[in-house]
N, C-alpha and C positions, 0 to 999 in steps of 0.2 A: 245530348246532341241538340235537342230545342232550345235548351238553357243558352249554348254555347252559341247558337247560330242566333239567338235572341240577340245576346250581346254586344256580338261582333257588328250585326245589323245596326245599334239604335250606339254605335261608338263613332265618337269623332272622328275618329283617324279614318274609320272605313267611308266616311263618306268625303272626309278631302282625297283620300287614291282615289275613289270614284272620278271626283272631279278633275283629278289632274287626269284619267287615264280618259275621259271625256273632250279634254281638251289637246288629249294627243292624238284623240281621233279625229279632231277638227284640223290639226296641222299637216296628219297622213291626208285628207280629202283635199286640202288646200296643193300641197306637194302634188297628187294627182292631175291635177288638172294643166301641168305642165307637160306636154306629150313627151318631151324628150327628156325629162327627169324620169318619167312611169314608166319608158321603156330601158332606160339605161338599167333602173333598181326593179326593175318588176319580181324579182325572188325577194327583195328584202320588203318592199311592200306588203308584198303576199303575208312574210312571216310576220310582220306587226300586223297585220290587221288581224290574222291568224288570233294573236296574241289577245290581241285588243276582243275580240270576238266570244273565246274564252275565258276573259274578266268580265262581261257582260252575262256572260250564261251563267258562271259563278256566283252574281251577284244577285240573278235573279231565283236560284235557288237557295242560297241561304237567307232570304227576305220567305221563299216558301215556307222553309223548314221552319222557321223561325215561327209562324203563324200555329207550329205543332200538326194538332187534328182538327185544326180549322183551316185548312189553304186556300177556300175563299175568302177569305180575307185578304189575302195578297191581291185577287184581282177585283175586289170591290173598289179600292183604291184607285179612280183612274190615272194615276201618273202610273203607276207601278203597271198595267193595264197596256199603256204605252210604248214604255220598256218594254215585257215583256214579246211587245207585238213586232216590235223593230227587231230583236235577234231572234224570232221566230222566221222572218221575212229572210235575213241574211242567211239563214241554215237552208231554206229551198234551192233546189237545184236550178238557177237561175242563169248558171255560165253561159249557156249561150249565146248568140249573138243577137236571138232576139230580144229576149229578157235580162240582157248586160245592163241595158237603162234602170230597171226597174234593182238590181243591184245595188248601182250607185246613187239612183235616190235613195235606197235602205240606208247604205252608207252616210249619207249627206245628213238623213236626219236622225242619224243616232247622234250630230251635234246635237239634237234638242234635247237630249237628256239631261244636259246643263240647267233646265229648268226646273229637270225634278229633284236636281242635285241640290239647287239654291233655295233656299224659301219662299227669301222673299220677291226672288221671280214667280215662282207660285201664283202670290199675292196678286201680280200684275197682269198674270193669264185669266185669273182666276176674278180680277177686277172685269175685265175684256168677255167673260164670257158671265157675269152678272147685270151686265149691261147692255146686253146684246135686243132684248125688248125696247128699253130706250131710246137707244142707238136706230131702231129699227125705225119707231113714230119721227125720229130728227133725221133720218134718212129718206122717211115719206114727206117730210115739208121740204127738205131740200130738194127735194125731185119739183114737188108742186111750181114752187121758187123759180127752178131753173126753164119748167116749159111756159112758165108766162112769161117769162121773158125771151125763152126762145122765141115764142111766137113773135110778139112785140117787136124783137129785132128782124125778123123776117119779112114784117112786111114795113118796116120802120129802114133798112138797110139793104134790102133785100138786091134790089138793082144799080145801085152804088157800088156795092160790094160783095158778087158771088163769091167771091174764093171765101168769103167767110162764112155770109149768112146768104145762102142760095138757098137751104131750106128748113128745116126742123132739125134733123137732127145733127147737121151741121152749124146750125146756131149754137147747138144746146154746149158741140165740142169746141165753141169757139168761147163761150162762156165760160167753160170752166177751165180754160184757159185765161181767162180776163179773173176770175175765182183764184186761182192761183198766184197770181202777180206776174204772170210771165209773159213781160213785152206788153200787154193788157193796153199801155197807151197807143200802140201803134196803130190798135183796133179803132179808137175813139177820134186820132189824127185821121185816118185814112174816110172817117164817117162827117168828121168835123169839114174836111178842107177839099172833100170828092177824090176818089178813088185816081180819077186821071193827074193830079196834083199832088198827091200824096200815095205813097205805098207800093202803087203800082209800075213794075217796068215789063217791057217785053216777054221775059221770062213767065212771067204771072199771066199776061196776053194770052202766052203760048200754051199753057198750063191751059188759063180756062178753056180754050181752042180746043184741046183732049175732050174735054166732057161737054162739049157741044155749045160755049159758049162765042159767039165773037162780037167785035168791036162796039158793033150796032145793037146789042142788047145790052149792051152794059151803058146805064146810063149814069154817067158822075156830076155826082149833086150835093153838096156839102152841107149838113146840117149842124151848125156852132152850138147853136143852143140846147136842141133836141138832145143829140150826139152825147154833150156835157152832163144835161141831166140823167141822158139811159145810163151810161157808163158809170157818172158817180151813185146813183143812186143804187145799183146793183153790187158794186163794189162794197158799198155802205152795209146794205142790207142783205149781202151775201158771204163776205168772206169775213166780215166782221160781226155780224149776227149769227146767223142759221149756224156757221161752221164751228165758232164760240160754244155754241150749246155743243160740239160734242165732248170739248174739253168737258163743260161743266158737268155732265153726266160720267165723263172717265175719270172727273175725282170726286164724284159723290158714291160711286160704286168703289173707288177706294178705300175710303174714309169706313163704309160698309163691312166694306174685305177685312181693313186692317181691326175694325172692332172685333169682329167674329172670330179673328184669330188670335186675339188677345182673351174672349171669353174660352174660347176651344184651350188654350193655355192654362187661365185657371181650375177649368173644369178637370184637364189634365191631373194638376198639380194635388188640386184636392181629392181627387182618386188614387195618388200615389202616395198621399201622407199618411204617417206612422199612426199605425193604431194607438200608439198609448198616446202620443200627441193630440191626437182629435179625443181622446178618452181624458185627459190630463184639461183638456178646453172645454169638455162639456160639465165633468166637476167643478170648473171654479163658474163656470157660467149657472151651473143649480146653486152654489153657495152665494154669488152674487144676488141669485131669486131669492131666497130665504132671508138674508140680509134685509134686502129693500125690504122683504114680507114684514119682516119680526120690525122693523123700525118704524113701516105703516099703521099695524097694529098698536104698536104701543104709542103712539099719536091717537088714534081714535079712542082708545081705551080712555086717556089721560083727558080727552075731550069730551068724555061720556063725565068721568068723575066730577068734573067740575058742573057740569051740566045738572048731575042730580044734586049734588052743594048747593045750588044756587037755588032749586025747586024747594030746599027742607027735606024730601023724601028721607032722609038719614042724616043725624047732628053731622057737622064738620068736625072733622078726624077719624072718624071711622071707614069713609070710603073706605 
C-alpha cells in the first residue's frame, strides 16, 4: 500500500489531474460570484465542489500514506502543510451565515494550490519569501525617502496646495502617487503655476470647505523653479532608484532559488543512482589511481637510475 501510494504520488499524470481539478476549482469560485448563476445551480455547485473537495482529501492522504511510518514528513513540507490546512478548514462546520465568509475564503484559496502543483511557481514564492530581510532594509529606505520629502513638501506646498500636501501624512500619499506615475504632473503644474490657476475649481473649494479650509487660507503662489526641482528630483531618486532596488533583490533571490533547486536536484539524482553504477565509477576511478600511481613511479624510478649512472656508484648496465 506505501509502495503503491509512493507511486501514484511522485507520477506525472497524478499531478496534472491535480492541476486541472485545481483549476476547476478556480472556474467553480469564478462561476460563484455570479449571484444569479449560484442561485439558479446551487445543487450542481454543491455536487462539484462536493467532488472537488474529495479529490483534495484523497490526495492528501495518499501523499500521507505515501510517507509509510513517517507521516511527518508529509507536514514538514510546508506546501503540503498548506494543502492540507485549506481542506481541513472546508470540512468545519462553517454553513452558517456567520461563518459562510470564512467558507468562501477556504474556497477561494484552495486556488492557491496551483502553486504547490507547479514548481517553478514554488521557486517565485519561495524567491518572495528569501527576500523578505532585504526587501525589509529597501522598504526602511523608502520610508526614510518618502518622509523627507513629505515633509519638504509641506512646508514647501503646504498653502498653495492643501488638498494635496496640507500635512504629513497627506504629503506622504500624494507622493506616492507622484512614485507611481499617476497624473504626478498635475501635482508639479498646480505647485508650478499656483493652485488658483492651475488645478483648482470650485469642486475642490468646496471639498477643502469640508475639512475646514476656505478661500482666505489658501494662498496661491506658484513656484517654477522650486516645484521642477522637488518633483524631478523625487521622481528621479524615487521611482527610479529606491523602487529599482526592489527589483534587484527579487532577482538576486531568484538567481539564489533557482541554484538551490538545481543543487537539491543533483543531490536528488545522486541519492537515487544505481548501486552498481556508482560501484562500476568508483572501480574505474581506483584504476584511474593506480594507473597515474604505477606511471609516477616508474618515472622516478627511471630518474633515480640515471641519477646513480652519472654518480659511478654502479658501472653502467647493471642499474
Amino acid at each position: 500500500m506505501v509502495e503503491f501510494c509512493g507511486k501514484v504520488a511522485e507520477a506525472k499524470w497524478f499531478s496534472n489531474f491535480i492541476l486541472g481539478v485545481i483549476l476547476l476549482a478556480a472556474i467553480i469560485v469564478g462561476l460563484q460570484t455570479d449571484r444569479d448563476f449560484a442561485r439558479d445551480y446551487t445543487g450542481l455547485m454543491s455536487v462539484v465542489d462536493g467532488i472537488i473537495l474529495f479529490i483534495f482529501t484523497l490526495e492528501a492522504l495518499i501523499k500521507i500514506i505515501a510517507c509509510g511510518r513517517r507521516p511527518d514528513r508529509y507536514f514538514r513540507d510546508g506546501w503540503n502543510l498548506f494543502d492540507f490546512t485549506i481542506v481541513v478548514i472546508c470540512f468545519l462546520p462553517f454553513q452558517s451565515s456567520n461563518f459562510g465568509a470564512v467558507l468562501r475564503l477556504a474556497r477561494v484559496l484552495r486556488i492557491l494550490k496551483v502553486v504547490s502543483a507547479i514548481p517553478d511557481l514554488q521557486v517565485l514564492i519561495s524567491t518572495v519569501l528569501r527576500t523578505i530581510p532585504s526587501i525589509g532594509y529597501v522598504s526602511l529606505l523608502a520610508l526614510l525617502h518618502f518622509y523627507i520629502y513629505g515633509c519638504l513638501a509641506t512646508f514647501l506646498f503646504g498653502e498653495n496646495d492643501p488638498l494635496h500636501f496640507q500635512n504629513l501624512q497627506t504629503s506622504m500619499l500624494s507622493l506616492f502617487r507622484v512614485v507611481t506615475f499617476e497624473d504626478w504632473t498635475d501635482l508639479m503644474y498646480i505647485n508650478m503655476y499656483g493652485s488658483e490657476f492651475y488645478g483648482y475649481s470650485e469642486s475642490t473649494y468646496a471639498l477643502l470647505a469640508e475639512q475646514g479650509f476656505t478661500r482666505d487660507d489658501i494662498v496661491s503662489s506658484g513656484s517654477p523653479v522650486g516645484s521642477v526641482f522637488f518633483f524631478m528630483s523625487f521622481v528621479l531618486t524615487g521611482a527610479m532608484i529606491v523602487f529599482n532596488l526592489f527589483v534587484g533583490v527579487m532577482l538576486t533571490g531568484m538567481t539564489e532559488a533557482k541554484e538551490e533547486r538545481v543543487r537539491e536536484g543533483e543531490a536528488q539524482r545522486e541519492a537515487t543512482q544505481p548501486k552498481e553504477a556508482t560501484l562500476e565509477y568508483e572501480v574505474a576511478e581506483i584504476q584511474a589511481q593506480i594507473k597515474s600511481f604505477t606511471e609516477d613511479m616508474e618515472t622516478r624510478m627511471a630518474a633515480l637510475d640515471k641519477l646513480v649512472q652519472k654518480k659511478g656508484a654502479i658501472p653502467k648496465g647493471q642499474g
